[in-house]
N, C-alpha and C positions, 0 to 999 in steps of 0.2 A: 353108534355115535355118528356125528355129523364131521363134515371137513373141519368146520372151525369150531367145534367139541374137542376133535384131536390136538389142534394148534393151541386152545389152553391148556389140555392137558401137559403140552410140551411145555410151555412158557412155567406153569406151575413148578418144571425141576428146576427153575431158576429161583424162583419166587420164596421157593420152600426150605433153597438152601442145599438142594440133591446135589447140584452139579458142583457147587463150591465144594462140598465135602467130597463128593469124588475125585477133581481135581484137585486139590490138595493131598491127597492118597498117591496120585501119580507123578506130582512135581516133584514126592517126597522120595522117590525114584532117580537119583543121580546116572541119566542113563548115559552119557558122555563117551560119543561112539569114537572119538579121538582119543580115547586114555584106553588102551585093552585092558587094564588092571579094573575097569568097572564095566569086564564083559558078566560077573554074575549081576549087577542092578537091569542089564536087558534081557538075560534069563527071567529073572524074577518080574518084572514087569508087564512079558508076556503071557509066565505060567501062573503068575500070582493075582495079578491083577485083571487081564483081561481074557483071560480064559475063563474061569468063574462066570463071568457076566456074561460072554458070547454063546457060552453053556446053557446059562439058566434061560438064554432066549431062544433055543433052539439050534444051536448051531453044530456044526460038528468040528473040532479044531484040530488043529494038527501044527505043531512050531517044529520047524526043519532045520537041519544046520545049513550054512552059507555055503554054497558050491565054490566060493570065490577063497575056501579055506581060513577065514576069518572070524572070531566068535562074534558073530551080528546076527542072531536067528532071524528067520524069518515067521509069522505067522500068517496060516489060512486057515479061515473059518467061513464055514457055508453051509446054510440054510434051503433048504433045494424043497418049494412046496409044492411045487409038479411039474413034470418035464416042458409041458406047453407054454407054460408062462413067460414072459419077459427076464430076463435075468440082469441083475447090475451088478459092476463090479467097483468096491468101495476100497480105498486106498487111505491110509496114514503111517507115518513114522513115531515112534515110540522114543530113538532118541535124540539127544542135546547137543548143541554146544558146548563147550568147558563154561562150566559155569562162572569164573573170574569172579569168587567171591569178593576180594578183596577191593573191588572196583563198584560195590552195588553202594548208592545212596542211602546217607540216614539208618545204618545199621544193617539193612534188609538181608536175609539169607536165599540163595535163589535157591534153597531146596525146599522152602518152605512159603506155604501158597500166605499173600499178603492185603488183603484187601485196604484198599487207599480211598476211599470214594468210588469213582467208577471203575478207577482201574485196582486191574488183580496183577499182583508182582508175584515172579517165580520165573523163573527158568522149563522153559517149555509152554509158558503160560499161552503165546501164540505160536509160536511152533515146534511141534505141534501137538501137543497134549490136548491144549487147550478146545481144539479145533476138531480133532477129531472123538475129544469127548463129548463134544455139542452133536455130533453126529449119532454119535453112540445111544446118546440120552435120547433123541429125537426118535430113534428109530425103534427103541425101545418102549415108546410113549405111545408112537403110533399104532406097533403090534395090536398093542393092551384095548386101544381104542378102535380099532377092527376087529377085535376078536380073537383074538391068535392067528390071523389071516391075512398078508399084508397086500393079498395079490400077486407079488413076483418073488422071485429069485434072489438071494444076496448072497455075495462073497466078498469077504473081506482079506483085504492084504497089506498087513502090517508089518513092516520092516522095521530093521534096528538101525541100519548104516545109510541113512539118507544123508546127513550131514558130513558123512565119513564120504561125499560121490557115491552112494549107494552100489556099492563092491557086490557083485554075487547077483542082481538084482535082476539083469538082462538073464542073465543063465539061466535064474532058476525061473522065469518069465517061460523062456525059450521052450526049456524041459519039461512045461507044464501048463503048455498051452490048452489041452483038453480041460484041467482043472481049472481055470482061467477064464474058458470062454464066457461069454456074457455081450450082452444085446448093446448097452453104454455103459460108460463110465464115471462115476461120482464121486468128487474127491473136495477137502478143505485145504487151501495151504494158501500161505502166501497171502496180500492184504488187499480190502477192498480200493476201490478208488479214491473212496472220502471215507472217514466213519458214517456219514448219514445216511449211506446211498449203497443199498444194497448192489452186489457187483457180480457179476456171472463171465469167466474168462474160458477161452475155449484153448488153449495151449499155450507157449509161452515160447519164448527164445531161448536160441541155444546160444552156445557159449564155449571158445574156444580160450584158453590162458596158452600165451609163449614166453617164452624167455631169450629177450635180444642179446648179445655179450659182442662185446668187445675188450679183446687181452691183446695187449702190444709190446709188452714183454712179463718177466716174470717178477720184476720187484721194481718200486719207483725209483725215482731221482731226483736230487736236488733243481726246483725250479729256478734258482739263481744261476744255479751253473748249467742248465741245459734246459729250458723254456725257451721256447721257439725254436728250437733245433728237436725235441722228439714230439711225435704227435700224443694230444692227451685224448685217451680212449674219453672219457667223459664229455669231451663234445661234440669227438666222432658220432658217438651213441645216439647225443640229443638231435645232433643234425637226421641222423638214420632216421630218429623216429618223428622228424620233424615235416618229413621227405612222404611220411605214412600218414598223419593227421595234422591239416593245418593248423593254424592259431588259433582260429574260428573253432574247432571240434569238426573240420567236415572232413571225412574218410579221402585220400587223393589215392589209394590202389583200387584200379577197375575192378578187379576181380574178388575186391571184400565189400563190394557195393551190392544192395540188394535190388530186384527187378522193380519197378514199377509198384505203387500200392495199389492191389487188386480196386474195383470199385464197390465191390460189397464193403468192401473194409474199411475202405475209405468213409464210406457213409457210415457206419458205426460208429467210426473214430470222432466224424463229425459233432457227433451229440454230447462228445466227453469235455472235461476240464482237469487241469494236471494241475497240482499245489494246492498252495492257500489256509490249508489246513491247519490245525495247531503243531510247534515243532517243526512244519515241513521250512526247506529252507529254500529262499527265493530263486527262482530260476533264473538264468542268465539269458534271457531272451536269442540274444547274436550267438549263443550259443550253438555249435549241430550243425544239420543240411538247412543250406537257406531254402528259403518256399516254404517251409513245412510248418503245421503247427504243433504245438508242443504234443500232445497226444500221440500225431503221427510220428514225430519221433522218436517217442521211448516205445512206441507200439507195433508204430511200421513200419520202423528202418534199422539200420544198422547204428552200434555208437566204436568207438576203437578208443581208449582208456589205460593210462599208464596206471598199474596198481602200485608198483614199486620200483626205484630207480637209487642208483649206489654205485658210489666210488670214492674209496677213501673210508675217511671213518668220520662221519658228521661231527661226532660228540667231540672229538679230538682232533681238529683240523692242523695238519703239518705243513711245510714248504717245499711239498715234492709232488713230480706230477705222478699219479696215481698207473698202478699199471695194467689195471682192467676197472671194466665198467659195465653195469649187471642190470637188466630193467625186463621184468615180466610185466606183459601187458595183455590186455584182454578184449577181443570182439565180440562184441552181443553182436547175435545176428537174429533175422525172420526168414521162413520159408523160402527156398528159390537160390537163397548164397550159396555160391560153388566154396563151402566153409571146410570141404574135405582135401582141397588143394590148395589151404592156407599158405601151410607152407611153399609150396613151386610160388604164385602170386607174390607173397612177401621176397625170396630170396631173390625173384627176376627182377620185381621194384627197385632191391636194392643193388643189384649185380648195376642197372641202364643208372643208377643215381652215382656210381662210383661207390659204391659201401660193400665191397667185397670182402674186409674185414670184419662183417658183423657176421659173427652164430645165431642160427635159428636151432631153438629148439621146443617143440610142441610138448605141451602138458594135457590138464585136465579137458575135455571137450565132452559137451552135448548139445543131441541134433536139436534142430527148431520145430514145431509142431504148430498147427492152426487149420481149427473146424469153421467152415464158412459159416458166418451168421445167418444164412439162408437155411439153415439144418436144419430139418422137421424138430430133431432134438432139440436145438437151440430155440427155436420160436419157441416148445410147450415149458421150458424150463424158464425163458424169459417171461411166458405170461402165469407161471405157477408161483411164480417171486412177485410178481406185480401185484396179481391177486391176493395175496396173504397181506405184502406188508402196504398196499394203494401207493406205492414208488415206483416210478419206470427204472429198470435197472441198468447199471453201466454194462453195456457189454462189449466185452474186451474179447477181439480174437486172438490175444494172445498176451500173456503177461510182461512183464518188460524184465524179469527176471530169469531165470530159469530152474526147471524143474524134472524130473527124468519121467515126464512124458513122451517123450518119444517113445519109451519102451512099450506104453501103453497106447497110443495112437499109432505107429508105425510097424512094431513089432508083433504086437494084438490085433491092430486092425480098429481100434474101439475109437466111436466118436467121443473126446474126454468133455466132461462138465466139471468146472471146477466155481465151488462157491463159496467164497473165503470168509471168515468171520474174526479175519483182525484190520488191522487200519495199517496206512503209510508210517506213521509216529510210533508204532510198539517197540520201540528199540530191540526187535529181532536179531539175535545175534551178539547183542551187547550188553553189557549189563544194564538192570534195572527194563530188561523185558516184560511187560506186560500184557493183560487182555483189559479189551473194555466192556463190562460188563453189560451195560447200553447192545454193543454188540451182540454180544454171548446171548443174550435175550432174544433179540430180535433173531439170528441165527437158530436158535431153537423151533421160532414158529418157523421161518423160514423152511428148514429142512422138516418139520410134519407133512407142515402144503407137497413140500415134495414129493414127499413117499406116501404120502393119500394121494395126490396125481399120479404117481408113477402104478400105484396099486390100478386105479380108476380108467386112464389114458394110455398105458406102456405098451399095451398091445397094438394100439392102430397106432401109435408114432412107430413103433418099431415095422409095422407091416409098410407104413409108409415108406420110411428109408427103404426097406428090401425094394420096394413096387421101384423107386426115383433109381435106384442103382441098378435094377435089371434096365428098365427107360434108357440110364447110359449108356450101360452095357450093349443093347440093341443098338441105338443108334450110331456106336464108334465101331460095330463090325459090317 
């Protein structure tokens, strides 16, 4: 068969109804890596569901338990057609969100796949079931249309506790970096830039959550009788964090600020547009770092964001000043942020602003990650998406979200490709999440093009990179 023999072959498990009925199978999978009480639905989903199928294509699987003592298996399944060839290493999460049935629209069950017109409702529909079944089907469409012969290497690795911070993930990365190795990295998650526009991201921001506190004694007091004589923690707090991000949204601690936006990125970023979309909601333009435009700043800088802020009891407001005050907040960062000395940075800001009574305390964090768009990778994957679908695509060096690549670009070594097949608007995360099927389509020929080029091409991109990194290598000794 030919390149675009393959790509309808792929499109046809849309057309036919394959990929609805498969998804549907796996939505129907409550795999809710927040609730331990539904660690057998991510059992069963790895042994039940995708092992069968990774089987029947050649694969050899293996689901491990979580190093991190958690029931979140992990699976690896690999495909190894000869030692010389290129190898990829393919990445999804199997599970969910809590599904918040009681909050879904018009009746809908997120455990049950819902077709709407274009969109498909369910719970994992975009991530990421959804996502990494378009992968699955693609890749199994291509096989069939090469022959049983795909040209390279695959391994896949699907985890249970992505949504859970992906607990165990780095470890079992760490411990089994021989089983792991591989030439790039190809993964779905996360949304395109527009629904229309097919989107190619090369890493994404990390992301560090704190929790500021202010306690100035142990129980309130009456504000008639002692307002203005004790200080109220509530706007100590707000001052502290007011001292960290101005009015505007622009970051005022040096040391949470990020360097310069490189100029390869810069020119990438050039070519994008941020909103507009359906659902998407209007941007505050005065909003962020001034100079910049909206792209560069969900792209290529930092943002500093209050998630949550308390003191007192809202619902029940009394006449006493409160006697602590509670506000976790959050820095997206990009490459280059000194984001591992959060904390010294924030406590010093506030020690010279006089906020010697606020607590710092660091929570969840992941590192930032970003493959220059000059990557031999990155060019053949941009002109392999261009080719299939005649769209130039967005390319983002890094998402505005985060994702635990790091563990895969910094820990691996691997240059990541990530190529998402949901939109801004899937209400990811919340009820009434769906896929667009529009997408899902076009994602299908998408990812054939792929791995009929990666089959065709893999070797001289990959020869390339090794030649460009020996190049540096010589010329920095």
């Amino acid at each position: 068969m030919t390149r675009e023999q393959a790509i309808l072959q792929a499109v046809q498990a849309y057309d036919s109804g394959a990929l609805q009925s498969a998804l549907a199978r796996r939505v129907a999978f409550a795999t809710e890596s927040e609730v331990p009480e539904q660690a057998p639905a991510q059992h069963a989903y790895l042994n039940d569901e995708l092992v069968p199928l990774l089987s029947e294509l050649g694969f050899a699987c293996d689901v491990h338990a979580n190093p991190a003592g958690v029931d979140l298996p992990i699976l690896v399944a690999r495909r190894i057609e000869a030692p010389g060839l290129p190898t990829v290493l393919m990445y999804g999460h199997g599970d969910v969100v809590r599904g918040n049935a009681a909050k879904w629209a018009d009746g809908r069950d997120p455990w049950r796949l819902q077709v709407d017109g274009d969109r498909w409702y369910g719970r994992g529909t975009a991530d990421n079931k959804g996502q990494h079944s378009i992968n699955l089907e693609a890749l199994a469409r291509t096989l069939a249309a090469r022959g049983g012969a795909l040209g390279f290497n695959t391994t896949w690795l699907i985890e249970t506790g992505e949504e859970a911070g992906s607990p165990g993930l780095a470890a079992f990365c760490e411990a089994r970096r021989d089983l792991l190795a591989a030439d790039v990295f190809i993964a779905s998650d996360g949304p395109r830039l527009h629904a229309e526009r097919p989107t190619l991201f090369m890493g994404s921001r990390g992301a560090v959550n704190f929790e500021l506190k202010v306690r100035a004694r142990e129980r309130g007091y009456h504000s008639g009788n002692w307002g203005g004589l004790l200080s109220n923690p509530a706007i100590r707090l707000m001052h502290a964090i007011g001292s960290l991000v101005d009015a505007q949204g622009r970051i005022a601690v040096p040391g949470l600020r990020p360097p310069p936006i490189p100029e390869a990125v810069a020119a990438a970023l050039a070519d994008l547009d941020v909103g507009g979309g359906e659902d998407d909601p209007e941007i505050n333009a005065w909003w962020g770092e001034p100079g910049l435009s909206a792209p560069e700043k969900v792209f290529g800088w930092n943002s500093l964001d209050v998630l949550t802020f308390g003191a007192g009891d809202p619902a029940k407001p009394v006449n006493a000043i409160p006697p602590e005050a509670v506000a976790w907040c959050q820095l997206r960062f990009v490459v280059g942020t000194d984001w591992r000395a959060l904390r010294t940075h924030v406590a010093e800001h506030l020690r010279q602003g006089g906020f010697d009574d606020v607590e710092i305390r660091v929570g969840m964090q992941a590192g930032a990650t970003r493959l220059s768009p000059d990557s031999p990778w990155v060019r053949w994957a941009a002109a392999s998406l261009q080719r299939t679908t005649g769209k130039r695509p967005a390319l983002l060096p890094n998402l505005g979200g985060s994702l635990p690549n790091d563990i895969f670009a910094d820990q691996l070594g691997l240059p990541t490709l990530w190529v998402p097949h949901s939109y801004p608007a899937c209400a990811q995360h919340a009820p009434n999440e769906h896929l667009l099927g529009s997408v899902a389509r076009e994602g299908l020929a998408i990812m054939a093009g792929l791995f009929w080029d990666l089959g065709d091409q893999g070797s001289s991109v990959r020869d390339s990179v090794r030649e460009l990194a020996a190049t540096t290598s010589s010329a920095n000794t």
